[in-house]
C-alpha positions in Angstrom: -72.2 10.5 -34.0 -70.6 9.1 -30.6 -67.3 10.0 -30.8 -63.9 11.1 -29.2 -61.5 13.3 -30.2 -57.6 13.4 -29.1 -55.6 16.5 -30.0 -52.1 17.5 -28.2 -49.4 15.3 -30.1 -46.4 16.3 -31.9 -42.8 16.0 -31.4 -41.1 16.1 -28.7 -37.2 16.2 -27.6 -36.4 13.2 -24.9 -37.4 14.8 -21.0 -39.9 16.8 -22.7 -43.5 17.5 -22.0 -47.0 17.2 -23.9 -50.8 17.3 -23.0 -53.3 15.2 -24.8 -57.0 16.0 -24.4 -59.9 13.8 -25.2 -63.1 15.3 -25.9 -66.3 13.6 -26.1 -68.8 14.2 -29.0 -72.4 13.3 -29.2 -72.8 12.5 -25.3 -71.4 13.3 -22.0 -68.9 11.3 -20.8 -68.9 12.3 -16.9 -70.4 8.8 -15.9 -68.2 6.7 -18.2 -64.5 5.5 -17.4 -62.1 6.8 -19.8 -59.0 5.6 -21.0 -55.7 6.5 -23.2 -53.9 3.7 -24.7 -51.8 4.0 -27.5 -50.1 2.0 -30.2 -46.3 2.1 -32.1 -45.7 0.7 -35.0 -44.9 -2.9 -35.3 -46.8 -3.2 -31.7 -50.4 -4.2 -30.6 -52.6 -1.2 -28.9 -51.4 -1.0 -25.1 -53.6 0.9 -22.5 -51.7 3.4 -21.1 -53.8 5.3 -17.7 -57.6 5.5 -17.2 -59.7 7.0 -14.9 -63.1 6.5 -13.4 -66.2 8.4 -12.9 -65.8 11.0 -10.3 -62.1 9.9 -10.1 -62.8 6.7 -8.0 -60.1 5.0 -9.7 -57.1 5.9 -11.5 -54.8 3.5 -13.1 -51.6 3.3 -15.0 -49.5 1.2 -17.1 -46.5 0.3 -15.0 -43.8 2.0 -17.6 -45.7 5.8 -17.2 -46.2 5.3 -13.3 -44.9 8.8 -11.8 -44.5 10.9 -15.5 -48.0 10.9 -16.8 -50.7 12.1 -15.1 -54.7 11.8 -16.1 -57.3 14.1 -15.3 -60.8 14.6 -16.0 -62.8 18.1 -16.5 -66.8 16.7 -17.0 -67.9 20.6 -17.1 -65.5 20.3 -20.5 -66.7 17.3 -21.3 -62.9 16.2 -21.5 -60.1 13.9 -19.8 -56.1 15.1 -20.0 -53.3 12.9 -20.1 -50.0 15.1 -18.9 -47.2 13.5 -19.8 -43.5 14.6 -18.4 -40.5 13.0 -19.0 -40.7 11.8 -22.7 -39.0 8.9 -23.5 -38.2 8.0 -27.1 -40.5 4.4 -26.3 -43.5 6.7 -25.7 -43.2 7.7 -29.3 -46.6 5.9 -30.6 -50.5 7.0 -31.6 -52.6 7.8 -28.8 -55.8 6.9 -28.6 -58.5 7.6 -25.4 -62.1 5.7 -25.3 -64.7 5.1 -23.2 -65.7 2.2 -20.9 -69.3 1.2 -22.5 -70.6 0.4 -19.8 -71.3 3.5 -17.5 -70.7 4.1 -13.8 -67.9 0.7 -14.3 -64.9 1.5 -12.2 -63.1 -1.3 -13.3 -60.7 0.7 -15.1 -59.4 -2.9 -16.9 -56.4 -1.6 -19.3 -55.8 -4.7 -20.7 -59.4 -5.4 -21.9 -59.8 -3.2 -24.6 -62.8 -5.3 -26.0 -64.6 -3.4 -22.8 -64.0 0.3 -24.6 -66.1 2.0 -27.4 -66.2 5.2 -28.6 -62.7 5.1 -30.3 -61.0 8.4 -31.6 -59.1 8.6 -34.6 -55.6 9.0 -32.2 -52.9 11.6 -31.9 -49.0 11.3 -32.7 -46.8 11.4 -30.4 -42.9 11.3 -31.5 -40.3 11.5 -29.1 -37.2 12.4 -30.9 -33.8 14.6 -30.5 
């Protein structure tokens, strides 16, 4: 089965820090862009950072810009998201995917029809 799987989330006081990690199952995901997104209750799924193929292009959602950072280990099959500086609005489900078509460096975060490969997500609560 062609999978992802996000681990890393759990509560967090405000300023804090986590790591997520998305790891691909049932194929390599070192020519595919990858992206975390994530969804809070009441909201629709927002895309949060991707990043491309050989780290061609990296984007992020304009309220994470200098406190998350993505990164991409292909030997571990996996992509990070560090996140620093925890707010209580980051509290949501993350969720990473992959672009299903390979070698795209479009890296488009607001066209989530264009991922696949959906995990099953990771809480993230942001909480004193």
């Amino acid at each position: 089965q062609l999978q992802l799987v996000e681990s890393g989330g759990g509560l967090v006081q405000p300023g804090g820090s986590l790591r997520l990690s998305c790891t691909a199952s049932g194929f390599t995901l070192d020519r595919h862009a990858i992206g975390w997104f994530r969804q809070a209750p009441g909201k629709e799924r927002e895309g949060v950072s991707c990043i491309t193929k050989r780290n061609l292009r990296i984007n992020y959602t304009k309220s994470v810009k200098g406190r998350f950072a993505i990164s991409r280990d292909d030997a571990k099959n996996t992509v990070y998201l560090q996140m620093d500086s925890l707010k209580p609005d980051d509290t949501a489900i993350y969720y990473c995917a992959a672009d299903l078509n390979p070698d795209s460096v479009l890296c488009a975060l607001d066209q989530l029809k264009r991922f696949g490969y959906w995990g099953q997500g990771t809480q993230v609560t942001v909480s004193s």
